[in-house]
C-alpha positions, 0 to 999 in steps of 0.5 A: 554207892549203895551196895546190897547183898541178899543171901537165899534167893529162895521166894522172900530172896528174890522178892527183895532183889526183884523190890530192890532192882525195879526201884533201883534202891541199890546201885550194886546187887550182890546174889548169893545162894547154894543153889547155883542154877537159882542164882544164874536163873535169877541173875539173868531175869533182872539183867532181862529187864534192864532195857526197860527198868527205869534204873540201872542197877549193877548185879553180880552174883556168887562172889563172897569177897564183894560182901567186904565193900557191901553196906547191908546184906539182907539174909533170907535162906530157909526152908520153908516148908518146915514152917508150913507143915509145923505151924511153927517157925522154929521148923526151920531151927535145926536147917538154919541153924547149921545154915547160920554157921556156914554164912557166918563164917563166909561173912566174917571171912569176907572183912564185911563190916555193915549191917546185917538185916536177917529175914530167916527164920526163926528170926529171933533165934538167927539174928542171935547167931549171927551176931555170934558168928560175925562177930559184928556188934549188936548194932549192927545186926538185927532182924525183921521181928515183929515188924510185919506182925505189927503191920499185920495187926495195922491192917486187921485193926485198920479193917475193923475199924474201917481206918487207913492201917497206916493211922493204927500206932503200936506194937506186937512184941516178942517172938517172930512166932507163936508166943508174940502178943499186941501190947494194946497199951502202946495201940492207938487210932487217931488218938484214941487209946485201944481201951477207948475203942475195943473191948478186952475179948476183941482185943483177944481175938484181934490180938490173935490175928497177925500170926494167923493170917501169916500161918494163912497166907503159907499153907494157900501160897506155900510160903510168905513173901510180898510183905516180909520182903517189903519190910525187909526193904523198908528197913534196908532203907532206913539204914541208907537214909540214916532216917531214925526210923522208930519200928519193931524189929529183932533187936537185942533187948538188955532186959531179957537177954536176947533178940526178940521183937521190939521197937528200936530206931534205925539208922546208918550203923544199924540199931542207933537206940531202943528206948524203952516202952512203958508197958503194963505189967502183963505185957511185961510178963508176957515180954519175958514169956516170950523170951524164954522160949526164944532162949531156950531153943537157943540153949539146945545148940550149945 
């Protein structure tokens, strides 16, 4: 029995339950949110279609104690707006920093022992404390990362290219945020090499592009929701399947010190191994820039 729990049920929230409910990814969905009237109206919406979804998927709602016996639980609380109006992901610190403390210690309380998928933003940041305030090993928490800025790159490399984004390899490292970069020695295309196919100034002005587009997508909707839940999903998948799946996430990286965005293989008890990437020695700059940043904020709480 696969049983998933999702924490915030704000737009990215219900995304990832109204995903996981019509393609029946779970047989048990546990909703959970301060916002009682958000929980009870979303609970009802999904029951609404169960005459007619394709799956039966069992959903229960504001029971912290179902968390003991749930296999993922995909954390996606915030306030979205700070980001919005900052431009900055780290708008929504000092909220869900607090926010962090309280699910951490429901979870903890709970006896959960599976594996945590953190959304929230900053990523990065939140996935570290929850980490800390779990309890849970590293393993088994980690976040969404830079795998949608990656997929963000796929697409806009995949557009200038004319190619499918799903035949770009290669990754965006670092920070869910403004300090993230594309490490064009890990990009190819059909076999060819990021070298072979761009120059160094359009690969700036690529490279540019994932965290723009995200920035884009908030101040026309509001908010972000279609893509990073898809990859919210996507993980939680590789997790259920025990797939092995080689993707960047927020993942805890010996070398610097803290979570940030980086390849890692995904299985059943979370992150099974991060190997290492052969970087170019800016990329590698650029990894432990990145991290600082992250670091430093995290050094404010404490």
């Amino acid at each position: 029995m696969r049983k998933v729990a999702i924490i915030g049920l704000g737009h990215v929230g219900a995304t990832v339950a109204y995903t996981i409910f019509t393609h029946g990814y779970a047989d048990t969905l546990v909703l959970l949110d301060k916002n009682q009237a958000k929980v009870e109206a979303e609970y009802n919406d999904l029951r609404d279609t169960l005459a007619r979804n394709n799956y039966y998927v069992n959903v229960v709602r504001q029971d912290w104690k179902e968390l003991k016996d749930t296999d993922v639980i995909i954390t996606a609380f915030g306030d979205i707006a700070a980001t919005v109006k900052t431009g900055d992901r780290f708008g929504e610190f000092d909220i869900n920093a607090k926010n962090t403390q309280e699910v951490g210690q429901q979870i903890k309380a709970s006896g959960f022992n599976g594996v945590i998928i953190n959304i929230s933003n900053p990523c990065d940041a939140i996935s570290t404390l929850l980490q800390e305030s779990t309890g849970l090993s590293k393993n088994q928490v980690f976040g969404t990362g830079t795998f949608l800025d990656t997929a963000r790159m796929q697409r806009i490399v995949g557009e200038k290219l004319n190619e499918d984004p799903r035949s770009v390899e290669g990754f965006v490292l670092g920070e869910h945020g403004a300090s993230q970069f594309t490490a064009w020695s890990t990009v190819r295309v059909n076999g060819k090499s990021a070298n072979e196919l761009f120059s160094k100034s359009e690969e700036e002005t690529l490279g540019a592009q994932p965290n723009k587009n995200s920035m884009r997508v908030a101040a026309g909707k509001g908010y972000t929701s279609y893509a990073i839940a898809t990859c919210g999903v996507r993980l939680m998948q590789a997790v259920f399947a025990n797939a092995r799946l080689f993707a960047p996430t927020s993942v805890f990286l010996d070398e610097v010190g803290t979570y940030i965005g980086y390849p890692a293989i995904i299985g059943k008890d979370g992150i099974e191994e991060v190997p290492a990437l052969e970087l170019t020695e800016a990329e590698e700059q650029k990894l432990q820039d990145s991290a600082s940043i992250i670091k430093k904020h995290i050094a404010q709480l404490k």
